[in-house]
C-alpha positions as CSV (number, residue, x, y, z in Angstrom):
1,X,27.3,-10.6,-52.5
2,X,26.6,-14.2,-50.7
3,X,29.1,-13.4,-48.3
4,X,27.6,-10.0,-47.5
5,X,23.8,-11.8,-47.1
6,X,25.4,-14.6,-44.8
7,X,27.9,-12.0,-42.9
8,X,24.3,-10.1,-42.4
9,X,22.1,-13.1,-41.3
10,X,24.8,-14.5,-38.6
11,X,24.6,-11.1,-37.2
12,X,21.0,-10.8,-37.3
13,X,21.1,-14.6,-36.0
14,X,23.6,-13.5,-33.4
15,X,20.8,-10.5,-32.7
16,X,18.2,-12.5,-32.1
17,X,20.0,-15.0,-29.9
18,X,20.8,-12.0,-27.6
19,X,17.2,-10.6,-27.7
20,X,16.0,-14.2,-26.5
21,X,18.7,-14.7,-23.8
22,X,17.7,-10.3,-22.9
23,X,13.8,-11.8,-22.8
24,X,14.7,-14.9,-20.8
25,X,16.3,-12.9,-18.5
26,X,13.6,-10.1,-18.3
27,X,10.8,-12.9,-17.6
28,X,12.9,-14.5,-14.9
29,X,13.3,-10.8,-13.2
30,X,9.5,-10.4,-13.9
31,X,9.1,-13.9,-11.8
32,X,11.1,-12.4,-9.2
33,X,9.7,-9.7,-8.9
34,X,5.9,-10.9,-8.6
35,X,7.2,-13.4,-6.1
36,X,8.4,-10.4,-3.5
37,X,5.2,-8.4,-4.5
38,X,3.2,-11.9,-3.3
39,X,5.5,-11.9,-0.3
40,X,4.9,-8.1,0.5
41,X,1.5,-8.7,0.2
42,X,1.0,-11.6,2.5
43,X,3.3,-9.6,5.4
44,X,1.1,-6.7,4.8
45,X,-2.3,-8.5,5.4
46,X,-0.9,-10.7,7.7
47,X,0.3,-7.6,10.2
48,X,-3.1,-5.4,8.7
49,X,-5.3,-8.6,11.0
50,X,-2.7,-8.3,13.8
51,X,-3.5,-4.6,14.3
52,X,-7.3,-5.4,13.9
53,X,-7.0,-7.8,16.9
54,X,-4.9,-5.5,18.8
55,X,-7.4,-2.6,18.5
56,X,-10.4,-5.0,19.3
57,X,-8.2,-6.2,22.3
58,X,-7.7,-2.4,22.9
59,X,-11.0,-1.6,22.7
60,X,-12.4,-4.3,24.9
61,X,-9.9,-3.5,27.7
62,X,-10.9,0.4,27.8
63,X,-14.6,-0.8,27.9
64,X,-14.0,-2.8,30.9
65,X,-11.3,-0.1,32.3
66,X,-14.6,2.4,31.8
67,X,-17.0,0.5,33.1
68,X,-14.7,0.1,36.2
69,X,-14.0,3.5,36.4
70,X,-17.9,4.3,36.1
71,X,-18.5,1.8,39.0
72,X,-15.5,3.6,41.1
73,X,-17.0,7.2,40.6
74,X,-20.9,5.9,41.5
75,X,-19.9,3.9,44.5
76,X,-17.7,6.4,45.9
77,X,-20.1,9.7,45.8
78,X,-22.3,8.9,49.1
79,X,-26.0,9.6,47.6
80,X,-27.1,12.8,49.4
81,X,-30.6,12.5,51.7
82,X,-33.0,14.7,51.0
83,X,-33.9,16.4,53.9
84,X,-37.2,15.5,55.1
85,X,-40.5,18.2,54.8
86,X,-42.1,18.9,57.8
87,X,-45.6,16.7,58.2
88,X,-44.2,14.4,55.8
89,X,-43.6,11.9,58.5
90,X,-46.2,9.6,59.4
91,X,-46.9,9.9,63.1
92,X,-48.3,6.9,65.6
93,X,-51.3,7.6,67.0
């Protein structure tokens, strides 16, 4: 009956050895893992404030491209004279 108990704590020993090499290995994945996740992140705000800039570049360019345009289209319609009433003119005397 010894025999049996000490056949059945090696394995259980033998068990548990496995189970702790399994978790050892499942925590170093779990670093891994967390590290890309960090990485991932850090790519992903990193392009995220590259985009913001571009868009404010974007946006400031198309103001000025507007405001250009706006000057083009004023400048280049001649203003039209009203014509003048009759008696409106002052006359020398």
């Amino acid at each position: 009956m010894q025999e049996e108990c000490a056949g059945g704590v090696e394995a259980l020993h033998r068990e548990i050895s496995g189970l702790e090499a399994r978790l050892a290995g499942l925590r170093l994945g779990r670093r891994v893992l967390m590290n890309l996740i960090e990485l991932l992140e850090k790519r992903r705000r990193t392009e995220v404030q590259q985009l913001e800039r571009e868009v404010a570049r974007l946006k400031r360019r198309n103001r000025a491209l507007a405001r250009l345009l706006w000057e083009k289209s004023r400048l280049s319609v001649e203003p039209v004279e009203k014509p003048a009433r009759p008696g409106s003119e002052r006359r020398a005397e």
